[in-house]
N, C-alpha and C positions, 0 to 999 in steps of 0.2 A: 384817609389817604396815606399817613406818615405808618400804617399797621400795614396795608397792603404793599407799599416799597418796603419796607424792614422784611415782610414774607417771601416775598421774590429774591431779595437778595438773598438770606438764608438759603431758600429752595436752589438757587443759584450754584450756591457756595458748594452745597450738598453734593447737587451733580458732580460737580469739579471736584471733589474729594473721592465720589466712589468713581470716575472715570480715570481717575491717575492712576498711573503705575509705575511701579520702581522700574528706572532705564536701565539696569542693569551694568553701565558703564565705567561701574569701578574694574570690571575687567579681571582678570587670574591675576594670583598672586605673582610676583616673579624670584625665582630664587636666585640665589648670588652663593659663588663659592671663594672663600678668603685666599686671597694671594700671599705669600713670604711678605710682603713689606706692605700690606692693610693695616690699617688703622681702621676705625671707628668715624674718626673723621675724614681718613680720606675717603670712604666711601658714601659718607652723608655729603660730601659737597660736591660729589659727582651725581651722586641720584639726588639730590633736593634740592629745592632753589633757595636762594636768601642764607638765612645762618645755621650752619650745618649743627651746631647746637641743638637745635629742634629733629632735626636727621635722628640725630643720635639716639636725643631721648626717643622719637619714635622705635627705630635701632632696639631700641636695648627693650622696651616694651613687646614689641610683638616676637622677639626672642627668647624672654624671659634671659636674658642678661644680667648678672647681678654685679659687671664688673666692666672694666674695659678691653680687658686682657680678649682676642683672639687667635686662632686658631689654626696657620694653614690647612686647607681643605675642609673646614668647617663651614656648612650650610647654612645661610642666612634667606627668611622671609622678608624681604622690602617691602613697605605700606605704602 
């Protein structure tokens, strides 16, 4: 009995893994271009919620940032 429910559940499980699919809902990146008086932070506490600290380091990762300093007119990817 405990080998045939253990089998069903697996066989179960299986299904539900090869039926899912990635929802694709992360959506297009969106880019952002630096204003005269951007910061780093002020743009992490306007796109992220809670503590712009984490903005940043996102920020500065998917830019390859190696500083804080930016840029007017310089193109940023938002995560």
């Amino acid at each position: 009995m405990f080998v045939r429910l253990t089998l069903i559940v697996l066989i179960a499980a299986l299904a539900v893994g090869l039926a899912a699919r990635p929802s694709g809902s992360a959506g297009k990146p969106v880019r952002y271009v630096v204003q005269p008086t951007d910061t780093l932070w002020s743009i992490a506490a306007k796109h992220y919620p809670g503590d712009p600290r984490q903005g940043i380091w996102q920020l500065q990762q998917r830019n390859h940032l190696h500083g804080t300093t930016l840029v007017p007119g310089q193109r940023l990817l938002l995560p």
